[in-house]
C-alpha positions as CSV (number, residue, x, y, z in Angstrom):
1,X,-23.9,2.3,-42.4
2,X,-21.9,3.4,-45.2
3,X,-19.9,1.2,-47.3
4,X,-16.5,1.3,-47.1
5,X,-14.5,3.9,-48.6
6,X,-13.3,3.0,-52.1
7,X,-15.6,-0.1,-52.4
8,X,-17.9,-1.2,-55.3
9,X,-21.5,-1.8,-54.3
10,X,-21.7,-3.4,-57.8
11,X,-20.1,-5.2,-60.2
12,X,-19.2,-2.4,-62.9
13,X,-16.9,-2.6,-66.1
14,X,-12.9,-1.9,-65.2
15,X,-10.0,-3.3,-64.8
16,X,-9.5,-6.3,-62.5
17,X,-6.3,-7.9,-61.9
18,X,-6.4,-11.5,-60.5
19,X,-4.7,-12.9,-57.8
20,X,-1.4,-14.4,-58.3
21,X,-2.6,-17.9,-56.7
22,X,-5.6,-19.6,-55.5
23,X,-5.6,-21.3,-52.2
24,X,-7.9,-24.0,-51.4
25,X,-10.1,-21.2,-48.7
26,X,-10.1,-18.6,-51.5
27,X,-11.6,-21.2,-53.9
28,X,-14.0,-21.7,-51.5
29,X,-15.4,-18.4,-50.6
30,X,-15.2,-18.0,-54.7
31,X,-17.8,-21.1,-55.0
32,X,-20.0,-19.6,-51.7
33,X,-20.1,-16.1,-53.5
34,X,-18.3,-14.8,-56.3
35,X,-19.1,-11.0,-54.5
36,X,-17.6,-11.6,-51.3
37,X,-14.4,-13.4,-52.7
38,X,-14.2,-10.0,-55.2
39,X,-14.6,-7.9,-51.7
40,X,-12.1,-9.6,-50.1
41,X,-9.6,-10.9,-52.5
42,X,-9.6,-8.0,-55.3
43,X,-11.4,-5.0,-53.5
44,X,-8.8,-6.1,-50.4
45,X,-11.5,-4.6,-48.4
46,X,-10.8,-5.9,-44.3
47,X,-11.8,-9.3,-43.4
48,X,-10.9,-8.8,-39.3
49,X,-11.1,-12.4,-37.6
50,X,-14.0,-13.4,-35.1
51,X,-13.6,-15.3,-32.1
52,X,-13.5,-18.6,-33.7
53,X,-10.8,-17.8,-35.9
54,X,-8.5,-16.2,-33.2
55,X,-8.9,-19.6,-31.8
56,X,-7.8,-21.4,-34.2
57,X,-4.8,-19.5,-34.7
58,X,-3.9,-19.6,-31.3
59,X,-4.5,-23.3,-31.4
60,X,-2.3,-23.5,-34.4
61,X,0.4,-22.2,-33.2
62,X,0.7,-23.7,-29.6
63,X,0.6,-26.9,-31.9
64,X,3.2,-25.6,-33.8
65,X,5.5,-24.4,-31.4
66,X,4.5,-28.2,-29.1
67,X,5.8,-30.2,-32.6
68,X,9.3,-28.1,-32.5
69,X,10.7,-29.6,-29.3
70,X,11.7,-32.9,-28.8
71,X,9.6,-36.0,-29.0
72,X,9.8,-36.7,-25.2
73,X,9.4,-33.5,-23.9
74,X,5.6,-33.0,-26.2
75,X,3.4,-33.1,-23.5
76,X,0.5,-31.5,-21.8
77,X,2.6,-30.2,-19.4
78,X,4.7,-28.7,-22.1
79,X,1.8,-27.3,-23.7
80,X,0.7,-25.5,-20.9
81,X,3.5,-23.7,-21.0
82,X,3.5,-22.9,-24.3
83,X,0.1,-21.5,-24.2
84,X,0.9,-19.4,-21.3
85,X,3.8,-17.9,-22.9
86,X,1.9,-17.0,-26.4
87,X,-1.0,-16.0,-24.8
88,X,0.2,-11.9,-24.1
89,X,1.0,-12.1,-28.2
90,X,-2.6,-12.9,-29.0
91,X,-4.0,-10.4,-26.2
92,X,-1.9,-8.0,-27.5
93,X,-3.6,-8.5,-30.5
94,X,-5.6,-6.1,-32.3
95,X,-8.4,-7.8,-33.8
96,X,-8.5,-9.7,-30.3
97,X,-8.7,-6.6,-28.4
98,X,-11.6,-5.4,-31.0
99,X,-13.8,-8.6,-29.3
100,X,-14.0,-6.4,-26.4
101,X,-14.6,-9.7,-24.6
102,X,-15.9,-9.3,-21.1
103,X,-13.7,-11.6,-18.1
104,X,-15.8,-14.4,-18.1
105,X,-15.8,-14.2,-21.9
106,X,-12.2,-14.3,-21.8
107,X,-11.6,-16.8,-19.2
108,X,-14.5,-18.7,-21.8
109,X,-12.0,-18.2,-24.8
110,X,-8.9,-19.8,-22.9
111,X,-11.2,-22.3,-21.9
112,X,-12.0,-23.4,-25.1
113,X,-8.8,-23.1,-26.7
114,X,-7.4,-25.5,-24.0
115,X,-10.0,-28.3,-24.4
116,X,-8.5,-27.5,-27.9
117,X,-5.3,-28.8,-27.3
118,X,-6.7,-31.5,-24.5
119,X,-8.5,-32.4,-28.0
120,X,-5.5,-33.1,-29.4
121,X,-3.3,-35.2,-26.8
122,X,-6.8,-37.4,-27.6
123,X,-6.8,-37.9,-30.9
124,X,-2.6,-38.0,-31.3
125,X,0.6,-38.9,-29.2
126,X,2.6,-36.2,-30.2
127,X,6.0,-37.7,-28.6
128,X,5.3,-40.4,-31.7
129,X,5.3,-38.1,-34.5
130,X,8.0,-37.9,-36.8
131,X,7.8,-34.0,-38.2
132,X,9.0,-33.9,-41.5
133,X,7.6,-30.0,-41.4
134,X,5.6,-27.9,-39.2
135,X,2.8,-24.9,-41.2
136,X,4.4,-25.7,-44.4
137,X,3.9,-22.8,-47.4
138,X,3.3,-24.8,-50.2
139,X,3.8,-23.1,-53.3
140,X,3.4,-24.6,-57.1
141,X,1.0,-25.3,-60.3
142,X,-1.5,-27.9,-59.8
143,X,-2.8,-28.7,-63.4
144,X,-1.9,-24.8,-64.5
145,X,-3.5,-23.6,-61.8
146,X,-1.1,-21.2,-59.5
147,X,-1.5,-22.9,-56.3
148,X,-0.5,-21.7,-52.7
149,X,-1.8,-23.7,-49.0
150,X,-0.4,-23.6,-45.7
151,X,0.1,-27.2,-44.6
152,X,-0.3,-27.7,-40.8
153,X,2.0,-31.0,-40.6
154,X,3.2,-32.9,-42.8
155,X,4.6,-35.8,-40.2
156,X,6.9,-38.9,-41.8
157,X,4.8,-42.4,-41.3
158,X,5.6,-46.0,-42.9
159,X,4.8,-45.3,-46.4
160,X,5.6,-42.1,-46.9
161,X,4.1,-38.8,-45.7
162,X,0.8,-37.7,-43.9
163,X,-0.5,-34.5,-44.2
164,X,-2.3,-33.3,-41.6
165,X,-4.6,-30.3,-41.2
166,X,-6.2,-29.1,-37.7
167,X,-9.5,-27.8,-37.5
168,X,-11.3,-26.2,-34.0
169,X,-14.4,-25.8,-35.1
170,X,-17.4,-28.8,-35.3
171,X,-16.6,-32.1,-37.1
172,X,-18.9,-32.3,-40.2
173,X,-21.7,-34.7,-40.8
174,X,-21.2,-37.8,-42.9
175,X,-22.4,-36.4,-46.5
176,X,-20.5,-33.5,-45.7
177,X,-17.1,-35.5,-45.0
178,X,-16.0,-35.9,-48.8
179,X,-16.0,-31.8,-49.5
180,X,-14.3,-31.3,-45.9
181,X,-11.6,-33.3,-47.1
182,X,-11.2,-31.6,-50.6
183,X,-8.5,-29.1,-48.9
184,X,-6.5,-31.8,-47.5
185,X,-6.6,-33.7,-51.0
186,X,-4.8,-30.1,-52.9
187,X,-2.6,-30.3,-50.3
188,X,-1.5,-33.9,-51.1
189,X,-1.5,-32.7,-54.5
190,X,0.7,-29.9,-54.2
191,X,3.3,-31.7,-52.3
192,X,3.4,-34.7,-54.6
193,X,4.6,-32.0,-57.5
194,X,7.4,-31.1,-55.0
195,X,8.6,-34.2,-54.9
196,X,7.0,-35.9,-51.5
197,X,5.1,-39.4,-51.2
198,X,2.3,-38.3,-49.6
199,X,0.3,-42.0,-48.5
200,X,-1.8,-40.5,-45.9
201,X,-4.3,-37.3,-45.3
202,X,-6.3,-36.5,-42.1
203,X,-8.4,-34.2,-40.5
204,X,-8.3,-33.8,-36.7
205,X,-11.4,-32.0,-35.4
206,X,-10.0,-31.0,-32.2
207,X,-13.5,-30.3,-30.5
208,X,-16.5,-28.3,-30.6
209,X,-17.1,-24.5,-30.7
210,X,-19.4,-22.4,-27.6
211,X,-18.1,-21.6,-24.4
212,X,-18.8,-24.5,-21.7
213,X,-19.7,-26.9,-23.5
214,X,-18.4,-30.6,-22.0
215,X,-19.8,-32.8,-24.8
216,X,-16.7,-32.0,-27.4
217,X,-15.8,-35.1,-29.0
218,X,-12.2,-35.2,-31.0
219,X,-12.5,-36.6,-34.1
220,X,-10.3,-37.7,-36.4
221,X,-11.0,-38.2,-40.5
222,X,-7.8,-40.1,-42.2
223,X,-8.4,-41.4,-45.7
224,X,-5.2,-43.5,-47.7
225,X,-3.8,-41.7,-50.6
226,X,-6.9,-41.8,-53.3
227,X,-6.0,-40.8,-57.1
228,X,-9.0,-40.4,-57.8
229,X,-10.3,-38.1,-55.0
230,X,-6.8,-36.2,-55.4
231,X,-7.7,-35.7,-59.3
232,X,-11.6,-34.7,-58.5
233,X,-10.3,-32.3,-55.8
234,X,-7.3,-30.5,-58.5
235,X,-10.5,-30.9,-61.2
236,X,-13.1,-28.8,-59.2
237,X,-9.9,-26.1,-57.8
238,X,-9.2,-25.6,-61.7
239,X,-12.7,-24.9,-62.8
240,X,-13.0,-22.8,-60.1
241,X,-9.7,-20.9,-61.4
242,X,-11.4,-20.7,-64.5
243,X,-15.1,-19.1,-63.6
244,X,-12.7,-16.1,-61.3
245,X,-10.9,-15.6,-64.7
246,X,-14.4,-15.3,-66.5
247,X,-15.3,-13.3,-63.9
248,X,-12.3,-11.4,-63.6
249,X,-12.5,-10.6,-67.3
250,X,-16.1,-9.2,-67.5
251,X,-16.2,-7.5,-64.3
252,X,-19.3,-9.2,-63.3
253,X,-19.2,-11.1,-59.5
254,X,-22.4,-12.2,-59.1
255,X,-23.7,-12.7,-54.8
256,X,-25.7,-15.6,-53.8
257,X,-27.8,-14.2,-51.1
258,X,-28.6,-16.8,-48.7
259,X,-28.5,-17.4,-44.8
260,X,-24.4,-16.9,-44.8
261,X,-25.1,-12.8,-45.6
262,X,-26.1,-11.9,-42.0
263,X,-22.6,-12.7,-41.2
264,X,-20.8,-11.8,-43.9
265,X,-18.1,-9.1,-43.2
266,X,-19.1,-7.3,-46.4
267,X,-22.7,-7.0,-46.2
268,X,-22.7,-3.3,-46.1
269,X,-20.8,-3.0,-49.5
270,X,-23.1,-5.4,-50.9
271,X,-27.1,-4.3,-51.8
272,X,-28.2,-7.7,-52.4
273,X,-26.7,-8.9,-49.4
274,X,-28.2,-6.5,-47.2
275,X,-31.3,-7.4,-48.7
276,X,-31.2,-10.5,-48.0
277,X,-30.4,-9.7,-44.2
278,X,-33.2,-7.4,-43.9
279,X,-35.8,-10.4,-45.5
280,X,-34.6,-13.0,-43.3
281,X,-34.9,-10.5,-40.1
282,X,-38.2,-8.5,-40.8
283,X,-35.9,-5.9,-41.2
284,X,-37.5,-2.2,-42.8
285,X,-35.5,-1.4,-46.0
């Protein structure tokens, strides 16, 4: 396949203008590989959701729109109804309708995203929480870093404020927990320099990912306000700010081939990347 038209198989010597902000996902893809975050966030080359991120976008905002009625009326009932009503917005879709999901694929995906929400009504009673706001954009400067996140919830609890981020996809395993949680830590971060007591962070796992699975198991990760892991987590997102402006000023975005290129999006604008595919298949060259 060709690469996309206008793209840079490799890193050459030009002008590169940084991004304007870092979010805590773009610092991440920057730490996986420095060539894919230049492909997607400088290049702007297209980055069209799968499956499981359509999910969780749909699940996002049926939460959303379930936390904007009144306490009482938050139930599963409710919820149903909300689902039915955004689901023609998501079929409509695009970058659903690229799926080209058979029927039982699609019945599958509504499945899914309703044990989603089931998830939910496990792990949370929703007529208890107090919203203070609902996929809040969070901009600021977190230690001179420009700093932008979309918080899911930030709900109002005895101390101060929670923040809350949802997750559809597969609850980590325990030595994995601490770097799952470094999102949720910028986020307590960046509301703290707007002025809120945040006293509280969590991670609901709302169940797992495949179609027809019955073994999903909500999960919830809630931590206390931690200084410390708060300062590690603003300490890693500024070095990381620091390496894209290295990069960023010598042109050079160096890949790390590994098991993550045979999915990457941009593995036909990227040699090594297809490389790395081809070794890992038995692929010819």
């Amino acid at each position: 396949m060709e690469p996309h038209a206008g793209s840079v198989t490799a890193d050459v010597a030009r002008d590169v203008e940084a991004p304007h902000s870092l979010s805590p996902s773009g610092a991440s893809t920057f730490r996986q590989c420095a060539r894919r975050w230049k492909l997607r966030y400088i290049d702007k080359l297209p980055d069209p959701p799968g499956e499981p991120a359509l999910r969780g976008t749909f699940v996002h905002h049926v939460l959303e729109e379930l936390l904007a009625v009144a306490p009482a009326q938050r139930t599963l009932e409710r919820a149903r109804a909300i689902c039915r009503d955004l689901w023609p917005q998501l079929a409509d879709n695009p970058n659903f309708a690229a799926l080209e999901l058979p029927a039982e694929n699609e019945r599958a995906f509504r499945w899914n995203a309703w044990r989603d929400i089931e998830g939910y009504f496990q792990l949370v009673d929703p007529t208890q929480v107090d919203v203070v706001d609902r996929e809040r954009d969070v901009q600021t400067s977190l230690e001179g870093v420009p700093f932008r996140g979309i918080v899911d919830l930030v709900d109002r609890v005895p101390d101060g404020v929670r923040v809350t981020d949802y997750k559809t996809g597969r609850p980590p395993g325990q030595r994995f927990v601490d770097s799952r949680l470094s999102q949720v830590w910028l986020y307590a971060a960046a509301l703290e320099t707007v002025g809120d007591d945040v006293s509280e962070v969590r991670l609901l796992y709302l169940g797992e990912t495949g179609s027809g699975r019955d073994d999903r198991k909500p999960t919830e990760i809630a931590r206390p306000f931690d200084p410390d892991a708060v300062s590690a987590a603003v300490n890693e997102h500024s070095g990381t700010w620091d390496r894209i402006a290295e990069a960023t000023a010598t042109s050079r975005f160096e890949p790390t081939p590994g098991p993550l290129c045979s999915w990457c999006p941009y593995r036909d604008d990227c040699p090594e990347g297809q490389l790395e595919h081809q070794r890992r298949h038995g692929l010819a060259a």
